[in-house]
C-alpha positions as CSV (number, residue, x, y, z in Angstrom):
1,X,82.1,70.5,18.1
2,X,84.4,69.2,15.0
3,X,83.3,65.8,15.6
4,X,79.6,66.7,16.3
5,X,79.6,68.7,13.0
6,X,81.2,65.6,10.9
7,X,78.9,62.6,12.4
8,X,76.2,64.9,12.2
9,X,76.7,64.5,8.3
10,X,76.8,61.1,8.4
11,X,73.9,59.0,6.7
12,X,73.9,56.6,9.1
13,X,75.5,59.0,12.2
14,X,77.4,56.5,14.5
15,X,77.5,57.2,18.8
16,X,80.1,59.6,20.1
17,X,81.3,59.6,23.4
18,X,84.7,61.7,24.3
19,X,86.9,60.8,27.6
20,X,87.9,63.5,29.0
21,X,90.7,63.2,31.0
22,X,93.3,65.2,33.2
23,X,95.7,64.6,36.3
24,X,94.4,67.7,37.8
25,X,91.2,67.4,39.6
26,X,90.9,71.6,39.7
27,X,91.4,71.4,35.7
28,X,88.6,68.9,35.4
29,X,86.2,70.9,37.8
30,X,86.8,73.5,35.6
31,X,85.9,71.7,32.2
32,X,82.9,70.4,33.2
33,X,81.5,73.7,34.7
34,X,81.8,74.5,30.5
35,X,81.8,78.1,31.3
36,X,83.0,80.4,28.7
37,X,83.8,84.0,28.9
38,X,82.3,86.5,26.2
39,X,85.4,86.3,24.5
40,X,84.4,83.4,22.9
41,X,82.0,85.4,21.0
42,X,84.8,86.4,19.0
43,X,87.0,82.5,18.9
44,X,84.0,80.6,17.4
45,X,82.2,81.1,14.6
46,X,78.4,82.4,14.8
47,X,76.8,79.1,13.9
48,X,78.7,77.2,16.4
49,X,78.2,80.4,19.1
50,X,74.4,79.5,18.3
51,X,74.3,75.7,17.7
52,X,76.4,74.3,20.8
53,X,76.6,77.5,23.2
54,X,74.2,79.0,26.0
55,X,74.5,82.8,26.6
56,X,74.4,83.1,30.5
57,X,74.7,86.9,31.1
58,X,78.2,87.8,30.9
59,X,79.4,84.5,29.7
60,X,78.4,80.9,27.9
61,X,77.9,77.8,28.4
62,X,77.7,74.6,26.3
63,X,74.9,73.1,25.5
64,X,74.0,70.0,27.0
65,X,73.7,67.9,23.8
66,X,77.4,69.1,23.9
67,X,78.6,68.6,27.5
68,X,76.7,64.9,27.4
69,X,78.8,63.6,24.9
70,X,81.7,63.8,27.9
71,X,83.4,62.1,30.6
72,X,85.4,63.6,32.8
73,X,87.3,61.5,34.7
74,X,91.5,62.0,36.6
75,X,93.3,59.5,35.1
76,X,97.4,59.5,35.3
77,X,98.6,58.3,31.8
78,X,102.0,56.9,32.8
79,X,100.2,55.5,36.2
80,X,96.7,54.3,35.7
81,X,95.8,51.4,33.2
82,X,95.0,52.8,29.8
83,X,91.7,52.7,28.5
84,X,90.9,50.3,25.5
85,X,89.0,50.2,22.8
86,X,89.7,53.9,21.5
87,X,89.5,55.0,17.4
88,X,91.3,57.9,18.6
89,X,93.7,59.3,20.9
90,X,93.9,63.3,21.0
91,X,97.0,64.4,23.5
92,X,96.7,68.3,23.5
93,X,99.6,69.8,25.5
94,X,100.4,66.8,27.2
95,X,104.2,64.9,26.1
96,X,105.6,68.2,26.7
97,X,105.2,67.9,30.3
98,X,106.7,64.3,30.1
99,X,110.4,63.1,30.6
100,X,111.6,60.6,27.6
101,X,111.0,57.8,29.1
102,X,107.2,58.1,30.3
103,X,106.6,59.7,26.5
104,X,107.6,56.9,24.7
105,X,106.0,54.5,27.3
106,X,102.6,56.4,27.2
107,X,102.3,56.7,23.1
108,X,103.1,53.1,22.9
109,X,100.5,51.8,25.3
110,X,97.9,54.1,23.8
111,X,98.7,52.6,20.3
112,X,99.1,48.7,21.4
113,X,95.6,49.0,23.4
114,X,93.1,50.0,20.8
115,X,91.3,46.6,19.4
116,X,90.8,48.6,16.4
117,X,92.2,50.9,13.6
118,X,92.8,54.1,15.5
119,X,94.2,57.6,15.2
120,X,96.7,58.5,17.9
121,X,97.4,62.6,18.0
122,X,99.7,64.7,19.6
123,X,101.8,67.6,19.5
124,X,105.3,67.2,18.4
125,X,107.8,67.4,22.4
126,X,109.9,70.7,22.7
């Protein structure tokens, strides 16, 4: 939605396209159902609720302006090949669940991959 919102203010808006990507096959299911309890009446703001959500009776979905911008796909990060060609790399939850090694192997081939200036995120290990 954050990066919707920001090229969406763009003069010249450039394409979007997110990978979405997960080990877990059930976890990816999940995100691209896009379902969202009524709870998230109160976890985003009324003009997003309205712009980029779907009130289905009891619960919401995104809109599909909003779920086309994604890919789902499994894809092991210290296994599978890493994708190129990325301005930015967003790693929510993920080097805590990753020994030493694999975390410093995995930030590095994210960062040496890109074939341009890129962002690489993530939260800090515990």
């Amino acid at each position: 939605m954050l990066l919707r919102e920001r090229i969406d203010d763009e003069p010249h808006p450039t394409q979007l396209q997110i990978f979405a990507t997960d080990i877990d096959a059930s976890a990816l299911a999940e995100a691209r159902r896009g379902q969202y309890p009524s709870a998230v009446e109160r976890q985003v703001s009324p003009e997003r609720l309205v712009r980029f959500f779907t009130k289905r009776g009891d619960s919401y979905s995104v809109t599909k302006s909003l779920r086309d911008l994604c890919i789902f796909t499994e894809h092991d990060l210290v296994k599978d090949p890493p994708f190129s060609r990325m301005d930015l790399v967003s790693c929510r939850n993920l080097l805590i669940y990753l020994e030493p090694a694999s975390r410093s192997a995995s930030s590095s081939s994210s960062t040496t991959r890109s074939d341009r200036a890129g962002t690489c995120s993530s939260a800090r290990p515990r």
